[in-house]
GUVONU-373195 format. One record per residue (C-alpha): x, y, z; residue number from 0. Coordinates in steps of 0.1 Angstrom, whole numbers, always signed. Example, Ala and Ser with C-alpha at 12.3 -4.5 7.8 and 13.67 -1.06 7.14 Angstrom:
BEGIN
SITE    xx    yy    zz   k
SITE  +123   -45   +78   0
SITE  +137   -11   +71   1
This chain:
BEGIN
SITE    xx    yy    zz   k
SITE  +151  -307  +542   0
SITE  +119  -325  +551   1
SITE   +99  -300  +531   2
SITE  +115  -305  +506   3
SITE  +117  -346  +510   4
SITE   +77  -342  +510   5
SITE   +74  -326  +476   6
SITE   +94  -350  +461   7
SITE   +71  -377  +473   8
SITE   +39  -356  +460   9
SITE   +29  -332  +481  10
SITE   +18  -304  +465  11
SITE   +36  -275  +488  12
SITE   +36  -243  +471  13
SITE   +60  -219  +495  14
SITE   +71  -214  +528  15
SITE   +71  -188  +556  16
SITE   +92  -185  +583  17
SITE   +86  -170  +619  18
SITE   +93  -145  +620  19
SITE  +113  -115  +599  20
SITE  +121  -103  +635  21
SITE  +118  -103  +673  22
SITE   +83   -93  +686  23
SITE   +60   -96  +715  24
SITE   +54  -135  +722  25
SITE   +19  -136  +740  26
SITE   +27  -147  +779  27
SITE   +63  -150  +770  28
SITE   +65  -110  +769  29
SITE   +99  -101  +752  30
SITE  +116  -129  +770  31
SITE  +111  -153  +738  32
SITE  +130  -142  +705  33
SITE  +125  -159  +671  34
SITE  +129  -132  +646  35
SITE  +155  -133  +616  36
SITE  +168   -99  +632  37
SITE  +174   -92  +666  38
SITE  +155   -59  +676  39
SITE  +164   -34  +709  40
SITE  +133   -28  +730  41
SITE  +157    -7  +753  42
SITE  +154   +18  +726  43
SITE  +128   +43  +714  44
SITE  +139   +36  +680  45
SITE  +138    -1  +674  46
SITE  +169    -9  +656  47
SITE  +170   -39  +636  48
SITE  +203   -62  +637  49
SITE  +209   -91  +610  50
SITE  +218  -123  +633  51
SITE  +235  -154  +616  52
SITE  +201  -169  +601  53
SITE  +198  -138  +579  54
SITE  +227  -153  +558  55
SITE  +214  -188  +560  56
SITE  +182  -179  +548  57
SITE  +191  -156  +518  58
SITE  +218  -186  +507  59
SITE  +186  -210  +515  60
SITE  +163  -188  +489  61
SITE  +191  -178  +464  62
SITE  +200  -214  +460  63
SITE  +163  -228  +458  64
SITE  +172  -255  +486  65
SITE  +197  -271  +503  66
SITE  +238  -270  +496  67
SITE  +259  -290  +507  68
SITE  +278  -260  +530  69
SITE  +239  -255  +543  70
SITE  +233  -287  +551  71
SITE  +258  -288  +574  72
SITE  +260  -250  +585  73
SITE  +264  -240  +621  74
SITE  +258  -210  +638  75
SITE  +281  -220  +669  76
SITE  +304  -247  +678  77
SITE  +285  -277  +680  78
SITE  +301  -283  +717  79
SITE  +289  -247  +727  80
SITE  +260  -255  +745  81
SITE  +266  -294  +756  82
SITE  +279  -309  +786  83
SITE  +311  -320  +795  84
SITE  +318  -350  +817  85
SITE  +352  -352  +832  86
SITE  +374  -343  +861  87
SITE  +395  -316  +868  88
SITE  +438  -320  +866  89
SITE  +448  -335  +903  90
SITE  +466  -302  +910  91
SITE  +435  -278  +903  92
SITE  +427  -260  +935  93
SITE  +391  -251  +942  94
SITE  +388  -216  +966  95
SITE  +358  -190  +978  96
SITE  +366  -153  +977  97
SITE  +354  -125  +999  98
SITE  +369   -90 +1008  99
SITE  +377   -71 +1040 100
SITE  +352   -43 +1035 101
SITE  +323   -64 +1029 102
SITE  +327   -87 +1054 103
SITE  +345   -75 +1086 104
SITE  +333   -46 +1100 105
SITE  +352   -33 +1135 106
SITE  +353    -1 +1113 107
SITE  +369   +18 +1138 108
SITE  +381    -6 +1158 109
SITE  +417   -11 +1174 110
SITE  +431   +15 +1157 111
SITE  +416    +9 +1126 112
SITE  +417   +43 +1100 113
SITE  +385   +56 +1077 114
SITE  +389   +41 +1042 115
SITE  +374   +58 +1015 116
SITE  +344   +34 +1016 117
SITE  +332   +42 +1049 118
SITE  +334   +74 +1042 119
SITE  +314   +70 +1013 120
SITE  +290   +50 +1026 121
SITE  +284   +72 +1060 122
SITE  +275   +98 +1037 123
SITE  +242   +79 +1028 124
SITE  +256   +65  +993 125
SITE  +247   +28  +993 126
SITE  +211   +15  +987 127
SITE  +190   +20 +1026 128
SITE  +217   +39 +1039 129
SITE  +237    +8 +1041 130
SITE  +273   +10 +1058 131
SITE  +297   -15 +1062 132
SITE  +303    -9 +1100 133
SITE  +295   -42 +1112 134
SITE  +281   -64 +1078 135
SITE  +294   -97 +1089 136
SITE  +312   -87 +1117 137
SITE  +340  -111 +1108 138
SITE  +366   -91 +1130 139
SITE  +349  -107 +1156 140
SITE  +342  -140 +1141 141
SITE  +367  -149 +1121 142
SITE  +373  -184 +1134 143
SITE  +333  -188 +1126 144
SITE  +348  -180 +1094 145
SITE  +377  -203 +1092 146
SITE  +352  -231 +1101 147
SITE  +322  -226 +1076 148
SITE  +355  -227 +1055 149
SITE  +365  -260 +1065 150
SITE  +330  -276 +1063 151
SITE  +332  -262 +1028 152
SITE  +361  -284 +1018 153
SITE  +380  -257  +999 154
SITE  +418  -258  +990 155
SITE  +424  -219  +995 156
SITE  +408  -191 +1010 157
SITE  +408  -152  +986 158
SITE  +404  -127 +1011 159
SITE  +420   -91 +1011 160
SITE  +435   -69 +1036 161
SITE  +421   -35 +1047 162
SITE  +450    -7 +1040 163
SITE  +437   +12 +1068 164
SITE  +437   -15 +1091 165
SITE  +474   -20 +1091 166
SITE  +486   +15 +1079 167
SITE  +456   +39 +1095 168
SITE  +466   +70 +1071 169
SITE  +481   +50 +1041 170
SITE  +514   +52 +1053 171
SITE  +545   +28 +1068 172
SITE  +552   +56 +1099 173
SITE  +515   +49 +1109 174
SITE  +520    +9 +1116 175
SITE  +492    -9 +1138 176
SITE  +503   -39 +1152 177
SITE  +467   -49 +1162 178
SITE  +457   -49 +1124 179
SITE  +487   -72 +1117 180
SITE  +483   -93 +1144 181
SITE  +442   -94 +1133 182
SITE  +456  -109 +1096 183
SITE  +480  -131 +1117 184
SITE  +456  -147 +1138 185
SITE  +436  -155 +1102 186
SITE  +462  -168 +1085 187
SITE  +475  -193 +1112 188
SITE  +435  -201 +1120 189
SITE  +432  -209 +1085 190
SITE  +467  -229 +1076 191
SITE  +458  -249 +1108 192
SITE  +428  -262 +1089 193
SITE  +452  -272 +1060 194
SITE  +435  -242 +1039 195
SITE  +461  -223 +1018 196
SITE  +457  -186 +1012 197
SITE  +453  -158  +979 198
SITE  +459  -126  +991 199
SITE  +446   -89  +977 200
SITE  +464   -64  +991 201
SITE  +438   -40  +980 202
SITE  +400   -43  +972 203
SITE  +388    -8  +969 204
SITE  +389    +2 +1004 205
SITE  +417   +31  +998 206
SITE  +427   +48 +1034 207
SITE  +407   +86 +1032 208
SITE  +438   +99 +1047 209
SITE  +460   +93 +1011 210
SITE  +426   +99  +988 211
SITE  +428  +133 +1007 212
SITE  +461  +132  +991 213
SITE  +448  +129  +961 214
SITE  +449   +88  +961 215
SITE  +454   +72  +928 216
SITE  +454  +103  +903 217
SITE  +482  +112  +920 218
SITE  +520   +97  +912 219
SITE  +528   +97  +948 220
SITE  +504   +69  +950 221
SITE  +529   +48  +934 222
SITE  +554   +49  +963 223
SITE  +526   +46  +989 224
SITE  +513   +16  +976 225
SITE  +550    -4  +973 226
SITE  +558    +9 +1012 227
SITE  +523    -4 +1023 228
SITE  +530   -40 +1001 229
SITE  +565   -42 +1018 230
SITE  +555   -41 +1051 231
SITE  +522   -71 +1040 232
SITE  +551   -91 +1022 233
SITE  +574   -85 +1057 234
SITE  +540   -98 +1082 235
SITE  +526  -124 +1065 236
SITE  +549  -138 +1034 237
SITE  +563  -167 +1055 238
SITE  +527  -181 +1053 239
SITE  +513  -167 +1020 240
SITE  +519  -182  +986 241
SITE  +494  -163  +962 242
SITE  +489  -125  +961 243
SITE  +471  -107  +939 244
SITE  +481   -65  +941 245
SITE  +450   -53  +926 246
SITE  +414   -71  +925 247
SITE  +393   -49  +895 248
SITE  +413   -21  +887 249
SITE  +391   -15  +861 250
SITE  +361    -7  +886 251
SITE  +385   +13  +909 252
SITE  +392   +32  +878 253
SITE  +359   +36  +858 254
SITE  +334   +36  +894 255
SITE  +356   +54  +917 256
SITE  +373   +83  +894 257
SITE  +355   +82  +863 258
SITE  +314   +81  +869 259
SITE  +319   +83  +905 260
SITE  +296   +61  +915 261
SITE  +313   +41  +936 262
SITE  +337   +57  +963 263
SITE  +356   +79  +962 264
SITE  +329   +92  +941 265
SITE  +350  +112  +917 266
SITE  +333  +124  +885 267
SITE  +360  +128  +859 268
SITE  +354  +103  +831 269
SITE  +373  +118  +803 270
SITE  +408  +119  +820 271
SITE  +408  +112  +858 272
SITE  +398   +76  +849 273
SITE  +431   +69  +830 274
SITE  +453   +88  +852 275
SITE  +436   +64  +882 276
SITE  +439   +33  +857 277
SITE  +478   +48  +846 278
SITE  +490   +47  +883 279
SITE  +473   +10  +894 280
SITE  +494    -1  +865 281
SITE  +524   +15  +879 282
SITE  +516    +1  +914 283
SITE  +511   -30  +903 284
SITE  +540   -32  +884 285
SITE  +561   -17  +912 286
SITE  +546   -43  +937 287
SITE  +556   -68  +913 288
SITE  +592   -65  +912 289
SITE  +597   -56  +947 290
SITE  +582   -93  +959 291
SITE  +606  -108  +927 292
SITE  +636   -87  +938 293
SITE  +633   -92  +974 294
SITE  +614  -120  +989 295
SITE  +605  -151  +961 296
SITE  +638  -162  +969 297
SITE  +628  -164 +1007 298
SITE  +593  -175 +1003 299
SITE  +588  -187  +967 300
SITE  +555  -173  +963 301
SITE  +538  -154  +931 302
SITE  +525  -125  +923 303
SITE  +493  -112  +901 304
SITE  +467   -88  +899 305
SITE  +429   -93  +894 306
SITE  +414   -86  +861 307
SITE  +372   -83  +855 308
SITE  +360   -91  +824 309
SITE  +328  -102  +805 310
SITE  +326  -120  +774 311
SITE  +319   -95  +744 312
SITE  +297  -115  +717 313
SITE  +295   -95  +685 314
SITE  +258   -84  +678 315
SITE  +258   -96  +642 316
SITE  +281  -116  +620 317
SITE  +296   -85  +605 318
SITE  +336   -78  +602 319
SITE  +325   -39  +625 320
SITE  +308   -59  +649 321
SITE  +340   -82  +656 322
SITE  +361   -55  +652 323
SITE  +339   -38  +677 324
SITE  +335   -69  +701 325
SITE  +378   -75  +702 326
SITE  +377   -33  +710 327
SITE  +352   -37  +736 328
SITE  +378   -65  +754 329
SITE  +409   -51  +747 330
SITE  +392   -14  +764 331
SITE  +385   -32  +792 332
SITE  +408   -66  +799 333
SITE  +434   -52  +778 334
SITE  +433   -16  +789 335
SITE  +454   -32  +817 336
SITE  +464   -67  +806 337
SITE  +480   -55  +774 338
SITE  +508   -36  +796 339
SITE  +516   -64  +822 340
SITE  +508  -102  +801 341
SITE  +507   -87  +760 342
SITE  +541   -86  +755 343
SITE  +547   -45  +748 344
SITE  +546   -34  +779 345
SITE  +519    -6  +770 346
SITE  +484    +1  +763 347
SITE  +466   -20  +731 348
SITE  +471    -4  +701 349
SITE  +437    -1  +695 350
SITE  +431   +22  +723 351
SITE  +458   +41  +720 352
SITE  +450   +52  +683 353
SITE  +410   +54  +696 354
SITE  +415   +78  +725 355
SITE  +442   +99  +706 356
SITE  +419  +103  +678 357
SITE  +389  +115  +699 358
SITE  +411  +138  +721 359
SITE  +421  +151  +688 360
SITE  +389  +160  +676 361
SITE  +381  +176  +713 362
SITE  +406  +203  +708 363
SITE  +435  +185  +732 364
SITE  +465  +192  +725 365
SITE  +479  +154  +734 366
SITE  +462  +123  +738 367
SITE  +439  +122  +770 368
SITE  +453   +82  +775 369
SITE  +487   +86  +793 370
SITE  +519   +75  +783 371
SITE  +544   +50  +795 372
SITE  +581   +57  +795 373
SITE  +601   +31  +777 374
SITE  +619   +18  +811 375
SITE  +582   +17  +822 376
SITE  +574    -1  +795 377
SITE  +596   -29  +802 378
SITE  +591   -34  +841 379
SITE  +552   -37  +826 380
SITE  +559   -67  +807 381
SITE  +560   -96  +820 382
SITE  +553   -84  +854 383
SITE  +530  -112  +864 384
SITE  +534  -153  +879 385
SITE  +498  -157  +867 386
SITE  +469  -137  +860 387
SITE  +432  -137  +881 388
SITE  +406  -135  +861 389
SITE  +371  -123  +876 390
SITE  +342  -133  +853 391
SITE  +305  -134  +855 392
SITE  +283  -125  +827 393
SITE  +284  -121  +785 394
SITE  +276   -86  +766 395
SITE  +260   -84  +733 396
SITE  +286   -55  +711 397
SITE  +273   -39  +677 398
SITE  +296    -8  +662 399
SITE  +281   +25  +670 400
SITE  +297   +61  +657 401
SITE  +295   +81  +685 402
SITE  +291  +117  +677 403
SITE  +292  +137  +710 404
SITE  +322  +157  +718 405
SITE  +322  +152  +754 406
SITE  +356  +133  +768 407
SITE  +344   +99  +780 408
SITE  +363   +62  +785 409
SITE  +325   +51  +769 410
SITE  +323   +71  +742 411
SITE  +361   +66  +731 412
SITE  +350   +31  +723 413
SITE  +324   +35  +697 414
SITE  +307    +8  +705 415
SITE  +272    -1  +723 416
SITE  +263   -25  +746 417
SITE  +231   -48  +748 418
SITE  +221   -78  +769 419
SITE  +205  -110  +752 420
SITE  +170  -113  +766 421
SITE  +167  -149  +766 422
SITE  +201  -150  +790 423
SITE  +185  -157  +821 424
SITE  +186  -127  +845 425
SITE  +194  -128  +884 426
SITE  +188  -106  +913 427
SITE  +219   -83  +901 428
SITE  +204   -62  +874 429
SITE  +240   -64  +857 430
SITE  +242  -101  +858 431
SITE  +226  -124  +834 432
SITE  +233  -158  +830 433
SITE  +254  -172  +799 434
SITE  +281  -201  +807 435
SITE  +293  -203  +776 436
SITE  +309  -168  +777 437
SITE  +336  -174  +803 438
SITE  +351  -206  +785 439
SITE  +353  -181  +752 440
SITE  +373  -154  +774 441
SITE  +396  -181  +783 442
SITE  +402  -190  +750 443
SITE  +405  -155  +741 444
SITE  +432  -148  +774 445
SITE  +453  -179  +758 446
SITE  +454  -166  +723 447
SITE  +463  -133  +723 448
SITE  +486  -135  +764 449
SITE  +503  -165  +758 450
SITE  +481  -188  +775 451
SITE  +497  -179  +810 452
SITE  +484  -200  +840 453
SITE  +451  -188  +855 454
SITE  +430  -185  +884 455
SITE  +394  -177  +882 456
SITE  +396  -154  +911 457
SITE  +357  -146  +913 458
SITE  +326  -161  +895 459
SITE  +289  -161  +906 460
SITE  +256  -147  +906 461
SITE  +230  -133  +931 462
SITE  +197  -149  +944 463
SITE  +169  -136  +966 464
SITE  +172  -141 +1005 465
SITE  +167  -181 +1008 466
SITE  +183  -211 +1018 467
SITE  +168  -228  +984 468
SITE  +191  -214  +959 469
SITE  +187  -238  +930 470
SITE  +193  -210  +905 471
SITE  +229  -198  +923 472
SITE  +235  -245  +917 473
SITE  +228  -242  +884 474
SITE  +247  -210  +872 475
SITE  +277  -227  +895 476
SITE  +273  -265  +875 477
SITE  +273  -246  +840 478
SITE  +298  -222  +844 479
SITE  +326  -243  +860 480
SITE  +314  -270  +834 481
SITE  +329  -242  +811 482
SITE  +356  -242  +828 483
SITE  +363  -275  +824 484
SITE  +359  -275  +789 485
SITE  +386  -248  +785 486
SITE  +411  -263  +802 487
SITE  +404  -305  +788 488
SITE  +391  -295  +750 489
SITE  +411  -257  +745 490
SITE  +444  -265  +767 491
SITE  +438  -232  +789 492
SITE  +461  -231  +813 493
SITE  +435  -226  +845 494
SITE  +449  -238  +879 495
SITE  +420  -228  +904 496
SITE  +388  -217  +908 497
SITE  +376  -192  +936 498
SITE  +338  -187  +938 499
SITE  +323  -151  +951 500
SITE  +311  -155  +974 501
SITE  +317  -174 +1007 502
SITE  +287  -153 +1024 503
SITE  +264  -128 +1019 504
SITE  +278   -98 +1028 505
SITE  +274   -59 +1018 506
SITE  +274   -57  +979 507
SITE  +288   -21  +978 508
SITE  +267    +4  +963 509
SITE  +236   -23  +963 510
SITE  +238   -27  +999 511
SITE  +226   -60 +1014 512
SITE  +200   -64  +987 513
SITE  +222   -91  +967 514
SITE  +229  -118  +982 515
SITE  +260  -139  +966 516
SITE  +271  -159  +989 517
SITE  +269  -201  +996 518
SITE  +261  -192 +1036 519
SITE  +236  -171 +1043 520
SITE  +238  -145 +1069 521
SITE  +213  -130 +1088 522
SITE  +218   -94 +1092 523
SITE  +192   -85 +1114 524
SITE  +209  -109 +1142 525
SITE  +237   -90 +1162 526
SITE  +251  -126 +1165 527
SITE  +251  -124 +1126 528
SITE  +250  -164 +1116 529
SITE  +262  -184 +1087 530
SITE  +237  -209 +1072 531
SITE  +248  -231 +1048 532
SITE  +225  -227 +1014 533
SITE  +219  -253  +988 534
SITE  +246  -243  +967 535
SITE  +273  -255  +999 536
SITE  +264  -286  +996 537
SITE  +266  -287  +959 538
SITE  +302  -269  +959 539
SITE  +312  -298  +984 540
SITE  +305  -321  +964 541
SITE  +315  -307  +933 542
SITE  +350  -298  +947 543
SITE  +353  -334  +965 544
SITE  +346  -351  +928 545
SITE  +374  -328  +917 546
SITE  +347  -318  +891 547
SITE  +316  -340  +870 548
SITE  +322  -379  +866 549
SITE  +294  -397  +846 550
């Protein structure tokens, strides 16, 4: 516009160039800096080329000679994308810190304790320096260190889970181990004492090796297992606990554990082992469900949920294949279980469903390789939920992609690739890159197509080297919860709590001790194993005492 301002007051400007047709090398910036009409893929040999929203601005700018009205006041985003929101938080919201039992208790054996498929992963050399989670925190020995660090925290609630195989040793209700209850007990009544309220997993990926010898969750028994292990939790400890959550990620229990194996158990089946494992954690959950509605929230009046992971999917390019693409990648992921339990059909996405059958078609099998539900199934799946936990950390770039190969795989069925944004910040967790904006569009995206059903963020975070100066971990924290924020004051989201990963550092499963999540530090090398508060403690404090970010 100024351009064109000056030639009308005489300058004599005879064209214009624009920087640049496409993203490039940028001197000391590296490939950290993009300005290019087209985004381009230096992950692959091949360099493709992908139009981003300027392209149309541009070729409207040229084809019109100058500036429309509609260009004038054109926006790529929403013009409260990237801006901050002043405000506080509703006077109910409940602010938490999350952990789980593997990566922070130790006593492995202890007390009559059973192997869990972790350690036996994990003994077998698995995790990054032959990590194990033996000892790692050591919190069955100092759990009231715990329960204070807590307290000086200033949290509302406390997300922990329960080992299986520390209250059932081989899975099942005929091996009971009172010292495994009494261990939850003694947290529990350590950590209402303080006034700090509890949400409950009863599983975080730390199946007992005794019922994965069983064939854990490909096999239908594990359905019955898993209600007779969340009877006897509900029976010890519903008096005091209000929130539970059944699952926490199935989809990484699912995709890691029996689909690329690369977590434990360490199965390798990624074509159909994955959905069978995803099928029966539906089933369980569901299961779960009604058995706490039927039989104790009269009693206790507490609610039920499971824990979902998701990223935000940002289509590449302004194309109708790359939405279509994007809503596919969520609805394979979030939806592949939240379609069945808060979508209203009681069953997989429809999408899926046709995607899988399609490719299993083309494969030579004779049915689809995505299970079915049965219509009574169907129904105990829908609905079966008093809210839904929502783990979030980071946003994905999604373009279309054909894939040709026949090989049966969940990534392939999807026909779609992935890509990270080079100018989101990275973090210490290669995975992990920094984008705030992505978890208030997933919250707008849970309460359009579920019904807007209330919500706790049951994880968010990021990982920073080993220091007590974590500025980085304070600023992904501010931005992300400022998203929050924004969801729930400017889109009506329906979030009740937020529960921050993590309370310590503790072992990051396959990655070992290398990550370091957590807003105490925790020195590992010490048998005492201390907590030292970082930077970011102090700023949660505060943050949670404001009730969130007054002017």
């Amino acid at each position: 516009m100024r351009i064109s301002i000056a030639i009308k007051c005489g300058s004599e400007v005879r064209g214009y160039f624009l920087w640049s047709l496409m993203d490039g090398f940028d001197w000391e910036k590296g490939y950290q800096s993009k300005s290019g009409l087209y985004y381009v893929d230096f992950d692959r040999d091949d360099r493709p080329r992908y139009p981003r929203s300027s392209v149309d601005f541009y070729r409207s700018l040229i084809a019109h000679r100058g500036l429309t009205e509609d260009l004038i006041s054109y926006r790529a985003y929403a013009q409260d994308r990237d801006e901050f929101y002043y405000g506080k938080f509703p006077d109910h919201f409940e602010w938490g810190v999350a952990t789980s039992a593997y990566q922070i208790e130790g006593g492995w054996n202890e007390d009559g304790k059973g192997p869990s498929i972790w350690d036996k992963f994990a003994h077998k050399g698995r995790l990054l320096g032959k990590a194990t989670g033996d000892v790692t925190c050591d919190s069955y020995h100092l759990y009231k260190e715990d329960v204070r660090i807590l307290s000086e925290l200033g949290v509302n609630f406390y997300h922990l889970s329960l080992s299986w195989s520390r209250i059932l040793p081989d899975g099942t209700a005929g091996s009971y181990n009172q010292k495994g209850v009494d261990y939850y007990n003694n947290i529990i009544n350590a950590l209402l004492a303080r006034n700090i309220t509890l949400m409950v997993a009863l599983y975080h990926w730390d199946l007992p090796q005794a019922l994965e010898d069983k064939g854990g969750f490909r096999s239908d028994l594990i359905v019955d297992w898993f209600e007779d292990y969340a009877r006897i939790c509900f029976e010890q400890f519903g008096d005091r606990v209000k929130l539970w959550l059944t699952f926490n990620e199935a989809y990484v229990i699912s995709f890691f554990g029996y689909g690329v194996g690369e977590h434990a158990p360490g199965v390798r089946d990624p074509g159909v082992g994955v959905y069978k494992a995803a099928h029966n954690i539906i089933r369980s959950h569901t299961r779960a469900y009604h058995l706490y509605t039927n039989h104790f929230k009269e009693k206790y009046g507490g609610s039920v949920s499971i824990a979902l992971d998701i990223e935000w999917k940002e289509p590449l390019t302004d194309s109708e294949e790359d939405y279509l693409a994007a809503n596919r990648a969520i609805q394979f992921k979030l939806g592949w279980f939240g379609n069945a339990i808060f979508g209203g059909s009681g069953d997989y996405p429809e999408v899926m469903k046709h995607y899988v059958a399609e490719k299993s078609r083309r494969q030579g099998f004779s049915s689809s390789r995505l299970p079915e539900f049965t219509e009574e199934e169907k129904k105990l799946n829908n609905g079966a939920f008093d809210y839904l936990g929502l783990n979030h950390y980071t946003t994905h770039l999604v373009t279309h992609s054909n894939t040709t190969t026949m090989r049966p795989h969940y990534e392939d069925d999807q026909d779609i690739e992935i890509l990270n944004d080079p100018c989101w910040a990275p973090c210490k967790a290669d995975w992990l890159r920094v984008n705030p904006w992505g978890i208030r569009y997933i919250l707008r995206w849970i309460k359009e197509h579920y019904g807007n059903p209330p919500i706790y963020i049951t994880e968010n975070g990021r990982a920073t080297n080993d220091s007590l100066e974590d500025w980085d971990r304070i600023y992904y924290y501010q931005y992300y919860i400022n998203e929050v924020l924004k969801a729930i004051r400017l889109d009506n989201v329906d979030v009740r709590g937020y529960s921050a990963w993590s309370l310590m550092d503790n072992l990051e499963w396959t990655n070992g001790f290398d990550e370091r999540f957590g807003f105490y530090h925790v020195d590992f090398n010490s048998s005492k194993r201390p907590r030292r508060p970082k930077q970011s403690a102090y700023f949660y404090r505060e943050l949670i005492s404001n009730n969130g970010f007054p002017r």
